[in-house]
N, C-alpha and C positions, 0 to 999 in steps of 0.2 A: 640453176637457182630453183628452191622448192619453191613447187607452187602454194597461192595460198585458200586454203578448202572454207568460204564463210562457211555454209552448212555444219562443217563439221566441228569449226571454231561456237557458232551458237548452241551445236548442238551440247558439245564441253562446257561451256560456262552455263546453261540451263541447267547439266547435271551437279555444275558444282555449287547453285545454287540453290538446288532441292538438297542435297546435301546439307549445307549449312542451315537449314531452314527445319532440317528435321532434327539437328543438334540443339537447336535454339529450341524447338518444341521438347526437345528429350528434358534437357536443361530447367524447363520454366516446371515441367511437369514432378521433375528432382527438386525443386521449391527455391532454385535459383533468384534469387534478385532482380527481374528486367534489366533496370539500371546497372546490377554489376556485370552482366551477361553481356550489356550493350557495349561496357567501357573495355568488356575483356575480348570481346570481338574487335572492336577497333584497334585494340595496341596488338593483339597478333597480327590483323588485316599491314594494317604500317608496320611490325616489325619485320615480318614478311616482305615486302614491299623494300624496305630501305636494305635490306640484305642481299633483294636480289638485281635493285636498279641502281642503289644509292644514295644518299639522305638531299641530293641536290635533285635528282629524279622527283623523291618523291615530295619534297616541296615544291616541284613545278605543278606537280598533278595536284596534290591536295589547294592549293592557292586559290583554284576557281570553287572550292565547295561553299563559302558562304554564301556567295552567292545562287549557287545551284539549291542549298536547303531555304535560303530566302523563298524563290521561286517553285516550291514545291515538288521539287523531282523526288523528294525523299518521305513525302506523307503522304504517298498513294497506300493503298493496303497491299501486303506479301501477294504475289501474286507470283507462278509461271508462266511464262509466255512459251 
């Protein structure tokens, strides 16, 4: 059984989200729409998502977000950790 590396698991999803964070800046700076930039990150994030878990997957995961945006996990400001 492969072992599993956090380190290098943080260290990947850090990069992939400086990644998307410098699209979003390239995007906003090309005169992009926030709002449409936001709607169009979401349906690839979930189409992505239901493609490679399945649309039962991924309504288990998305079901706790209103909750999670209620409680602010989602309006801190972009940051890397």
């Amino acid at each position: 059984m492969p072992s599993f590396d956090r380190e290098a698991e943080e260290s990947r999803g850090t990069a992939a989200l400086r990644f998307m964070l410098e699209a979003w800046d390239a995007a906003l700076e090309e005169g992009v729409d926030p709002d449409l930039l936001a709607n169009a990150a979401l349906y690839a994030a979930l189409t992505g998502l239901v493609q490679a878990y399945g649309p039962e997957a991924v309504a288990t995961l998305t079901a706790g977000l209103p909750e999670r945006i209620r409680e602010g996990e989602f309006s801190t400001a972009r940051s890397l950790q």
